[in-house]
ROTISE-178015 format. One record per residue (C-alpha): residue in one letter; x, y, z. Coordinates in Angstrom, 3 decimals. Each point is the difference from the previous one (the first is absolute). Example, Ala and Ser with C-alpha at 12.3 -4.5 7.8 and 13.67 -1.06 7.14 Angstrom:
BEGIN
<atom r="a" px="12.300" py="-4.500" pz="7.800"/>
<atom r="s" px="1.370" py="3.440" pz="-0.660"/>
//
This chain:
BEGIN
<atom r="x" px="-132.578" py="66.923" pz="102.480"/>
<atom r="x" px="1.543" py="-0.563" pz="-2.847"/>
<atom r="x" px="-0.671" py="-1.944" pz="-3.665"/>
<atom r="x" px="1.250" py="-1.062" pz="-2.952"/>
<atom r="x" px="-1.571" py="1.459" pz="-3.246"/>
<atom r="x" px="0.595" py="0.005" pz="-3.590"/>
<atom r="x" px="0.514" py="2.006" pz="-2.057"/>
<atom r="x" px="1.430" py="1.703" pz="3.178"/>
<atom r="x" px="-1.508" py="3.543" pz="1.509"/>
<atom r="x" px="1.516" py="2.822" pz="-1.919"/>
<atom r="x" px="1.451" py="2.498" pz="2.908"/>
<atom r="x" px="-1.607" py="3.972" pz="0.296"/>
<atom r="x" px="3.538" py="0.810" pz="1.153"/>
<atom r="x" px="3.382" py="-0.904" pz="1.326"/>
<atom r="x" px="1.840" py="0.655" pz="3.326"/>
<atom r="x" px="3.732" py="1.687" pz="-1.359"/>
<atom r="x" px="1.323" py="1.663" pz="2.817"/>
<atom r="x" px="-0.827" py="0.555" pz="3.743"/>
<atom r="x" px="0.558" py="3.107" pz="2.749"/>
<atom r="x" px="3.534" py="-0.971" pz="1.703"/>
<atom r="x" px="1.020" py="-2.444" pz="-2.775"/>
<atom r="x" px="-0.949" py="-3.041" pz="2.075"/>
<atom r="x" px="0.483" py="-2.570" pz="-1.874"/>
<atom r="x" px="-2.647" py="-1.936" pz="1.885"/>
<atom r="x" px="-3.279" py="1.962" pz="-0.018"/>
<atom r="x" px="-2.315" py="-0.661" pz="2.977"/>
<atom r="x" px="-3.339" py="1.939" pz="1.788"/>
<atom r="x" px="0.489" py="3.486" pz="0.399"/>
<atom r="x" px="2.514" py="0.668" pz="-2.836"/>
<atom r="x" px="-0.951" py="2.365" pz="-2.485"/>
<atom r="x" px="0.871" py="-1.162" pz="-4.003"/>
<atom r="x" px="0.225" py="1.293" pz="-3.326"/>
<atom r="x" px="-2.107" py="-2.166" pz="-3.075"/>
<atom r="x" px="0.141" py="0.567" pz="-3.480"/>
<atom r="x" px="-3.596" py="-0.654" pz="-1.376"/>
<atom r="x" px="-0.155" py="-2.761" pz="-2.390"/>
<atom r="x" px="-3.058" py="-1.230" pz="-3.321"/>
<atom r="x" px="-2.203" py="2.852" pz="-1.197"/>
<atom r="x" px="-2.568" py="-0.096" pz="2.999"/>
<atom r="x" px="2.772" py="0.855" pz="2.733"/>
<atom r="x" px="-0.917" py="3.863" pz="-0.191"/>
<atom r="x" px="-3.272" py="-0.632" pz="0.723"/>
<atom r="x" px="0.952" py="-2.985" pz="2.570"/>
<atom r="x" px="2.818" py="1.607" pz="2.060"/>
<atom r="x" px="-2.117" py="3.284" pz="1.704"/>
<atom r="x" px="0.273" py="1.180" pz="3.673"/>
<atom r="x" px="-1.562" py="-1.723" pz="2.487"/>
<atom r="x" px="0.129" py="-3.475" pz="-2.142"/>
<atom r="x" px="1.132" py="-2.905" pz="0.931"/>
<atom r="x" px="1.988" py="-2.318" pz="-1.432"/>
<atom r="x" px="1.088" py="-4.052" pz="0.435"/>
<atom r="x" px="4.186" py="-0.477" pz="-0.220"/>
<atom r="x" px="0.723" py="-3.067" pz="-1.784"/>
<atom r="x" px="2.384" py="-1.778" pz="-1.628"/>
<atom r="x" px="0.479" py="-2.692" pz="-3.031"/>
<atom r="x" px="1.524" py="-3.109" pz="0.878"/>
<atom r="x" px="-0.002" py="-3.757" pz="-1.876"/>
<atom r="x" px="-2.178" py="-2.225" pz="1.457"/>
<atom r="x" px="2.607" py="-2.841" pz="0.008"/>
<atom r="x" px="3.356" py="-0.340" pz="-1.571"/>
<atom r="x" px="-0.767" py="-1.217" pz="-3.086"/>
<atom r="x" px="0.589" py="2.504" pz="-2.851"/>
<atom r="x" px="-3.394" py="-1.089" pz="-1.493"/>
<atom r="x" px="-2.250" py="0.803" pz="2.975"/>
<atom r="x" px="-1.008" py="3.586" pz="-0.935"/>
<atom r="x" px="-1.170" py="-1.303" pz="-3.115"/>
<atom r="x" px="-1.942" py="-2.820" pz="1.262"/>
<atom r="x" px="-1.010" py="0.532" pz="3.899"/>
<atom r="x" px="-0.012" py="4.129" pz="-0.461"/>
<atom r="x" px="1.754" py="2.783" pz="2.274"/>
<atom r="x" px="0.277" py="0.320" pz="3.436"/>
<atom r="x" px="-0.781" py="2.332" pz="1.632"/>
<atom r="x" px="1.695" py="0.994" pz="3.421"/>
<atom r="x" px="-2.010" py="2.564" pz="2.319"/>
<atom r="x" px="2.821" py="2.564" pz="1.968"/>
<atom r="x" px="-2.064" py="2.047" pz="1.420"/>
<atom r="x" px="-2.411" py="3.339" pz="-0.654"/>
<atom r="x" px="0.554" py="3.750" pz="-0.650"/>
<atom r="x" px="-2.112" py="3.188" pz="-0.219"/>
<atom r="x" px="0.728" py="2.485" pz="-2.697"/>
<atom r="x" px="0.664" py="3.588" pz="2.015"/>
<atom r="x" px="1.486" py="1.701" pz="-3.230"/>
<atom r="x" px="0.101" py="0.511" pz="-3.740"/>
<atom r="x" px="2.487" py="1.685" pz="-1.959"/>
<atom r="x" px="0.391" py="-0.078" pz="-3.605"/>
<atom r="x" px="1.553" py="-2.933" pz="-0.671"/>
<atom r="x" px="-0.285" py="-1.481" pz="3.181"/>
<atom r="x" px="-1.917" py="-1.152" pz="3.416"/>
<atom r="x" px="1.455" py="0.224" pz="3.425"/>
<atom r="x" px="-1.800" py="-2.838" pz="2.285"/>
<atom r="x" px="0.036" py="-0.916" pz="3.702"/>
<atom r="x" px="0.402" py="-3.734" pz="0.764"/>
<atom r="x" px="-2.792" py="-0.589" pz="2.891"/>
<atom r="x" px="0.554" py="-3.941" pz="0.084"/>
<atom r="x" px="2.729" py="-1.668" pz="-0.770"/>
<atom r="x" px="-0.873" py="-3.892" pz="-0.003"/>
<atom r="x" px="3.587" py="-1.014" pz="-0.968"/>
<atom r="x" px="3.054" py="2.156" pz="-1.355"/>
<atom r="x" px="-0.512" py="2.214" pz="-2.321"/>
<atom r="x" px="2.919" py="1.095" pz="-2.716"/>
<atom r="x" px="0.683" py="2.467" pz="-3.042"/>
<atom r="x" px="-1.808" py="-1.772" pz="-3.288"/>
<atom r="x" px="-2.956" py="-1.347" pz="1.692"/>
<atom r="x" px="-3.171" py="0.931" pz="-1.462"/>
<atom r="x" px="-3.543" py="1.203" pz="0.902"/>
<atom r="x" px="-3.353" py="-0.841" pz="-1.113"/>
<atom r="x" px="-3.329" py="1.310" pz="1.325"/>
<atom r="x" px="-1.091" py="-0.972" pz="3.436"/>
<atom r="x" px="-2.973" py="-1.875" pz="0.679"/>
<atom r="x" px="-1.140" py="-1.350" pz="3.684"/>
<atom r="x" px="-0.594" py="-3.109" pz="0.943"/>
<atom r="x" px="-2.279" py="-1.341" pz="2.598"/>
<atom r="x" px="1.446" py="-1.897" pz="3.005"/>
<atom r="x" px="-3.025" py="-2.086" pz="0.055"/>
<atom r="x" px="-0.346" py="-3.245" pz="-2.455"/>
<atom r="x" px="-3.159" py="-1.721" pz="-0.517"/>
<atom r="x" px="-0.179" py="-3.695" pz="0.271"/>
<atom r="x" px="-1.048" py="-1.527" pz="-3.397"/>
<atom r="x" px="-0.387" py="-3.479" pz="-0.899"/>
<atom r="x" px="3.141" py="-1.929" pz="-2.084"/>
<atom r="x" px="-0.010" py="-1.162" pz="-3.547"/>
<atom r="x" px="-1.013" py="-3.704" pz="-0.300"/>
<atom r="x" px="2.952" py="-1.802" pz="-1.984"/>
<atom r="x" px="2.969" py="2.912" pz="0.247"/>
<atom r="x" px="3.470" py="-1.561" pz="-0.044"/>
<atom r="x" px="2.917" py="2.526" pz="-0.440"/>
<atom r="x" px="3.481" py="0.978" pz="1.068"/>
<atom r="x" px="1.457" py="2.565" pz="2.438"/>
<atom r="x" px="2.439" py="2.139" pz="-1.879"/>
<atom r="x" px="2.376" py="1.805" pz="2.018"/>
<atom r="x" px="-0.304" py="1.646" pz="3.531"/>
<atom r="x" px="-0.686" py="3.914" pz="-0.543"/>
<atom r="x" px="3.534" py="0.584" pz="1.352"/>
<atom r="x" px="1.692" py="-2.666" pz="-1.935"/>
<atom r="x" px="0.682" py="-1.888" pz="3.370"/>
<atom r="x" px="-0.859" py="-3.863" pz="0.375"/>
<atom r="x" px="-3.100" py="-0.161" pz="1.451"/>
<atom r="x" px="0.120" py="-0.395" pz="3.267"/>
<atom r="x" px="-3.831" py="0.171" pz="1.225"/>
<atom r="x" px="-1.893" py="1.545" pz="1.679"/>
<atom r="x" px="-1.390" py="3.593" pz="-1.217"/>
<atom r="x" px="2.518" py="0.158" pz="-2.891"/>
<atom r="x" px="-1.192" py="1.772" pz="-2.699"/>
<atom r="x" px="0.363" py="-2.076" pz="-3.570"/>
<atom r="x" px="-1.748" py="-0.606" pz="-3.652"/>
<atom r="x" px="-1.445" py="-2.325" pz="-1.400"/>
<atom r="x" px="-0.533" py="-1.072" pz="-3.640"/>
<atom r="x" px="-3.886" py="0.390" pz="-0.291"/>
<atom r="x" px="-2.252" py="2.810" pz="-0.100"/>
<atom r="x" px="-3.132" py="1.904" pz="-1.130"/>
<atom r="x" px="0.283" py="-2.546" pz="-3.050"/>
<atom r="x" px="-0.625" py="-2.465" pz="2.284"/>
<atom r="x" px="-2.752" py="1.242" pz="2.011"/>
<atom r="x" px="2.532" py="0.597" pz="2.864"/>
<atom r="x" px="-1.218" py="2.949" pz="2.275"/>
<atom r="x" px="1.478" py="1.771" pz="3.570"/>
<atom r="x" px="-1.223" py="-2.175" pz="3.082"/>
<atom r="x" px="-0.214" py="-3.489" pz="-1.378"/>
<atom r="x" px="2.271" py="-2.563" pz="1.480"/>
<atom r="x" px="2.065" py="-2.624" pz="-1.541"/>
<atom r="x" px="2.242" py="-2.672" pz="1.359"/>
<atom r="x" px="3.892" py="-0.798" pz="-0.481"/>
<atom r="x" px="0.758" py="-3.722" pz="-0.591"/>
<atom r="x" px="2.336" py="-1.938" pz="-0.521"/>
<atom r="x" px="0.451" py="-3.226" pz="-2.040"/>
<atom r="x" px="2.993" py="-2.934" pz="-0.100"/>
<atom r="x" px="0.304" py="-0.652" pz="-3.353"/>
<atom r="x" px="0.837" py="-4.344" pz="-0.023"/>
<atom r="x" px="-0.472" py="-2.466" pz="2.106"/>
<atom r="x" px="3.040" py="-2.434" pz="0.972"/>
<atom r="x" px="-1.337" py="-3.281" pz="-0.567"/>
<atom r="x" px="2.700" py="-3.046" pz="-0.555"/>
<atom r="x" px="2.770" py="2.238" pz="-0.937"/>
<atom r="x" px="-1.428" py="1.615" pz="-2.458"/>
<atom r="x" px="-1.478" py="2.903" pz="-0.864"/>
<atom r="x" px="-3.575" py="-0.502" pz="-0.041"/>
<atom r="x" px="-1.956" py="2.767" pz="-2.078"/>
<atom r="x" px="-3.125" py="-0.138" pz="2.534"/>
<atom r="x" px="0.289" py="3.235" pz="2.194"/>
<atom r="x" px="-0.932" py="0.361" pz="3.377"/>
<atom r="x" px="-3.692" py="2.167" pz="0.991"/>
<atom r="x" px="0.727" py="3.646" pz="0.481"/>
<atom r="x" px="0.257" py="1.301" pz="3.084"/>
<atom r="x" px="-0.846" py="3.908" pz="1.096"/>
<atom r="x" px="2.727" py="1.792" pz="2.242"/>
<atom r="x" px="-0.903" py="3.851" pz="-0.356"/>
<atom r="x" px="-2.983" py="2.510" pz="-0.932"/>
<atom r="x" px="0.165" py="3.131" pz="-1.496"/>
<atom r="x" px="-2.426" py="2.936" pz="-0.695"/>
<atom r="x" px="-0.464" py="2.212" pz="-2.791"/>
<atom r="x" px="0.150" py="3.511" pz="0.596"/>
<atom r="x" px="0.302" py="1.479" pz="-3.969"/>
<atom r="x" px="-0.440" py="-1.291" pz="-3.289"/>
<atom r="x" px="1.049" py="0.733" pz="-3.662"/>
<atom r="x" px="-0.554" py="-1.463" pz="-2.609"/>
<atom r="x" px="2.121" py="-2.958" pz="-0.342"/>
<atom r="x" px="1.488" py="-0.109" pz="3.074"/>
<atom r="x" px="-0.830" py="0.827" pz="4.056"/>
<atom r="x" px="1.667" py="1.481" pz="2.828"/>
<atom r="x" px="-0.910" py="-1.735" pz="3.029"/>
<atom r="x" px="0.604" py="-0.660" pz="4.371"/>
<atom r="x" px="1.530" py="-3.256" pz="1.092"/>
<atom r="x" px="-2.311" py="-0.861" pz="3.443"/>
<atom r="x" px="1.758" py="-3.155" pz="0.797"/>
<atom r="x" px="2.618" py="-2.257" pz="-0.556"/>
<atom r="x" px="0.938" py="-3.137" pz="1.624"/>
<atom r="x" px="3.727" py="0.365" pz="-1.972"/>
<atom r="x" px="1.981" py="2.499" pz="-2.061"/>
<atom r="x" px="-1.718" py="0.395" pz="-3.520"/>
<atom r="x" px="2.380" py="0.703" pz="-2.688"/>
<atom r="x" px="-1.070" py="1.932" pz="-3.513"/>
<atom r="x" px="-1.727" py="-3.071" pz="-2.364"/>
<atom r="x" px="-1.638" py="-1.718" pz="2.726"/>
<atom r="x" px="-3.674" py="-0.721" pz="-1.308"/>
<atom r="x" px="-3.449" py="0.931" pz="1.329"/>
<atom r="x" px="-3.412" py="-0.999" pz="-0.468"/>
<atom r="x" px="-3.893" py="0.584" pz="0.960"/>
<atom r="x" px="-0.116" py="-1.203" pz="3.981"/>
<atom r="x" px="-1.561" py="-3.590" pz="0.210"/>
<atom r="x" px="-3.073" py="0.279" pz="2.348"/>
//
């Protein structure tokens, strides 16, 4: 899973070549990374392992670093099996999605599988951000973040609901400025939280969601 966090994790080492000169790196392959940040010695030891990320923009706007935070896109995980001097040699036991020269590591922590039910904020209303692979959303079980968080008393296993809303109402040929009710066409669940922002699960969708649409507390 991953998440969007600023300022953005500061990588323990980088990925610059691989055995065979692949140029796309997947389970099995052995690779070379040059340990980055003053704790990387102390990080990057045999029989460690290690999450492969990489930075991407959250959106396209050249501003969204600096206001939503980093994203951060998990590749896949490798286990240190050897240090030289200036350098670890790693084995890639998962690889989740291609990995490539450049992409970094940080230290691996385990998740569980299993995600407690909790009860949902009274009163949230916020926005779906982007799809985790930059794709339009396109339901069920895609992976996407939100623009709430541990700010906002957001936590892994509540539930929230995706509306929608028409924005006028055609009355005489006009544009009236009453809008029509809301009306709730997808749930999602959260499965991490940062900060600011959440990474969470669509469940269901009765039509394609696109990045914006809006979400709120379910309405019992």
């Amino acid at each position: 899973v991953g998440f969007i966090r600023k300022p953005p994790v500061p990588p323990s080492g980088t990925i610059f070549e691989v055995q065979g000169r692949k140029v796309l790196i997947s389970e099995g392959d052995m690779v070379y990374v040059r340990p980055e940040g003053d704790t990387a010695q102390g990080v990057l030891i045999p029989g460690s392992r290690h999450t492969v990320f990489r930075h991407m923009k959250p959106t396209e706007d050249r501003h969204s670093t600096e206001t939503i935070g980093t994203q951060h896109y998990i590749l896949g995980i490798v286990e240190v099996t050897k240090k030289e001097a200036d350098m670890v040699i790693a084995k890639v036991l998962k690889s989740f999605r291609p990995i490539r020269v450049d992409d970094m590591l940080m230290p691996y922590s385990q998740r569980s599988s299993n995600i407690e039910l909790r009860p949902s904020i009274p009163g949230i209303d916020g926005q779906i951000i982007i799809s985790e692979d930059h794709l339009d959303l396109t339901g069920d079980y895609t992976l996407a973040f939100i623009d709430k968080g541990r700010a906002d008393n957001i936590e892994a296993g509540q539930q929230y609901s995706i509306y929608s809303k028409q924005k006028t109402v055609l009355q005489n040929n006009e544009i009236s400025s009453k809008s029509l009710p809301p009306v709730d066409f997808g749930t999602f669940l959260v499965l991490h939280t940062e900060q600011t922002t959440s990474t969470v699960i669509i469940t269901s969708a009765s039509k394609v969601i696109f990045p914006g649409e809006r979400f709120r507390t379910p309405i019992n």
